[in-house]
N, C-alpha and C positions, 0 to 999 in steps of 0.2 A: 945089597940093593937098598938104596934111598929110599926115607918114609914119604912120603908124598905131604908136601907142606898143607899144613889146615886153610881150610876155605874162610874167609875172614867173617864174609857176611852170614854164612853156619854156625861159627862162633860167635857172634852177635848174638844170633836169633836166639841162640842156646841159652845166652848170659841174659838176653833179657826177660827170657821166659821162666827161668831158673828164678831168677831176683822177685819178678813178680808175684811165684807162688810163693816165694819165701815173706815178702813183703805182704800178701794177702793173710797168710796165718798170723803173720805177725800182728796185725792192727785190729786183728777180731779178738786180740787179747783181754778189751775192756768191757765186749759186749759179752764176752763166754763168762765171765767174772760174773757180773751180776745176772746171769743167767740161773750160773751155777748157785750163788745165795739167796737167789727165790726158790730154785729148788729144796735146798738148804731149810729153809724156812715153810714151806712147806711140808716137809717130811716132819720137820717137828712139833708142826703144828697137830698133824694126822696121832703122832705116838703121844702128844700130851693130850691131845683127847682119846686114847687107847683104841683106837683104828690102823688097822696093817696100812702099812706102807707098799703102795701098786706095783707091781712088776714093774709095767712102763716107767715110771716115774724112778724106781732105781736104775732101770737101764741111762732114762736120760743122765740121772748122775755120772755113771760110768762114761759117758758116751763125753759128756760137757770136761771131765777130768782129764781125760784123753786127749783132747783138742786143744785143750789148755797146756796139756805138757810136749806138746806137737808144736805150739805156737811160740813156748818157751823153747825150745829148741832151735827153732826156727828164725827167731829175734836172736840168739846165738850164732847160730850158722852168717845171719845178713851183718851181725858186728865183724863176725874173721871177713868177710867179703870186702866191707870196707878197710879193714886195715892192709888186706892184702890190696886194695885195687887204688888206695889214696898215692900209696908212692909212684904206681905204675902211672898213672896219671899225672902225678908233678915230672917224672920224666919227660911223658910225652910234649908237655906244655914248655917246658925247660926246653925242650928241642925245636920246636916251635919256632918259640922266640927268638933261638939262636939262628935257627933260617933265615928267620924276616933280618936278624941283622948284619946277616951276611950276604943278605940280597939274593936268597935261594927259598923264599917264603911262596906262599900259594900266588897266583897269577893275579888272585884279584887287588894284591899289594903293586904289581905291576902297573896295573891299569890305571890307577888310583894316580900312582907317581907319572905315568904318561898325562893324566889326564890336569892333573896340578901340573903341568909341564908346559901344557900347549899356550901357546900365547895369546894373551887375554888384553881386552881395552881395560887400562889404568885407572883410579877411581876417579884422578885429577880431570880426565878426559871427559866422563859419564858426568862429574859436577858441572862442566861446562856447556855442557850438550841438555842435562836436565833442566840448567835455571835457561838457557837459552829457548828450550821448551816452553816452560814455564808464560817466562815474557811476552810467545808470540802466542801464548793462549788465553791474554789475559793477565797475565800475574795470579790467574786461581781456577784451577781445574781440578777432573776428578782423576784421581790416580792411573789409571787405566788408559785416561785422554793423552795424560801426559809420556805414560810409555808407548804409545801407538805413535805420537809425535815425533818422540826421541827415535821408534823405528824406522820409521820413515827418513826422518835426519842422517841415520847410522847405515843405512840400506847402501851394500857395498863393498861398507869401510870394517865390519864386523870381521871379528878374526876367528879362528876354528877353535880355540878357550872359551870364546862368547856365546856359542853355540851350543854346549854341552849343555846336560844336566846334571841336577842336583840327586841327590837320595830322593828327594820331596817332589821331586818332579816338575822345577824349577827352571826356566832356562838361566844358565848362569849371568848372562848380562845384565836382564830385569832383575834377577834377586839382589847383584850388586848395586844396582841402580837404586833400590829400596834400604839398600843399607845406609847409604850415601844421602839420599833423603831423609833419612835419621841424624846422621854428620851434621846434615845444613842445621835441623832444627837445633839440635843441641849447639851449634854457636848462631845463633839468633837471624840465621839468614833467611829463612822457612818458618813461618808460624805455630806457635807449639800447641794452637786452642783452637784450631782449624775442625771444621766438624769432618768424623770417621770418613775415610774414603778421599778427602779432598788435601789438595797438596797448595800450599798458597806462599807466597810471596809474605817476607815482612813487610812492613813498611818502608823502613828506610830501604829497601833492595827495590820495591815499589816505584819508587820516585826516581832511579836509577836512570 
């Protein structure tokens, strides 16, 4: 008869309950220490002025020595944990990887590649539709005027790439649109001293 294969999320809860206590004695290693040398210091203080040393106060010795060689043991046992669980884990990662390059990775690699897939307005297109914005608003508005503008212009012709989001919560057409108004500034077509929020016309684009 077959062993009945381990519950995964059992094993979990086990290993990370396990770790925890080991990892809790382990770190109380520095305050038992100086525990244990006030003790220390105490007791000697008591026999150089020729005063018995307290029951309680040897028990605490015993008790701080004890903990101390529990927690040494303990920081023992969590080094084999890691040396056994380092490799197990470069496997898992190693296997991974080799999923996603074999295109058998988790789904949300799927999604990602659909979503970089779907067809998107061009940035050539969004330059010409922004400064066209731009012009019928002035030559200088406030960033938000101009993409409401640009929506309005685009109302239709938007593709299902232009629609999506970003991680940031971005629709993707406006964030490209922002990138692309970065473009314009850096070759002098868009003003680089424009006060925050306002998206303006050079000059010579100005006179256009």
């Amino acid at each position: 008869m077959e062993e009945a294969p381990l519950d995964r999320d059992t094993v979990l809860h086990w290993l990370k309950e396990e770790l925890g206590r080991l990892a809790e004695n382990a770190s109380e290693q520095a305050a038992l220490q100086a525990q244990l040398k006030e003790v220390a210091r105490s007791s000697e203080r008591l026999q150089t002025q020729g005063h018995p040393i307290p029951d309680d106060l040897r028990r605490l010795k015993l008790d701080l020595m004890m903990r101390l060689e529990n927690g040494e043991q303990a920081a023992a046992e969590l080094k084999q944990w890691a040396e056994g669980l380092r490799p197990l884990l470069a496997k898992i990662d190693a296997a991974l990887i080799a999923g996603k390059r074999s295109g058998k990775g988790p789904s949300t690699t799927g999604n990602r590649k659909r979503k970089e897939k779907a067809p998107r307005t061009s940035q050539e297109v969004l330059r010409e539709y922004l400064l066209t914005a731009l012009r019928e608003l002035g030559g200088s508005a406030k960033c938000s005027e101009v993409i409401d503008k640009m929506r309005d212009m685009l109302a239709g012709q938007l593709l299902p790439g232009d629609l999506m989001k970003r991680k940031t919560g971005e629709i993707i057409w406006e964030n490209n649109a922002h990138w692309e108004r970065n473009a314009l500034v850096k070759e002098g077509i868009l003003k680089k001293n424009s006060p925050r929020g306002v998206w303006e016309l050079a000059e010579q684009e100005d006179k256009t």
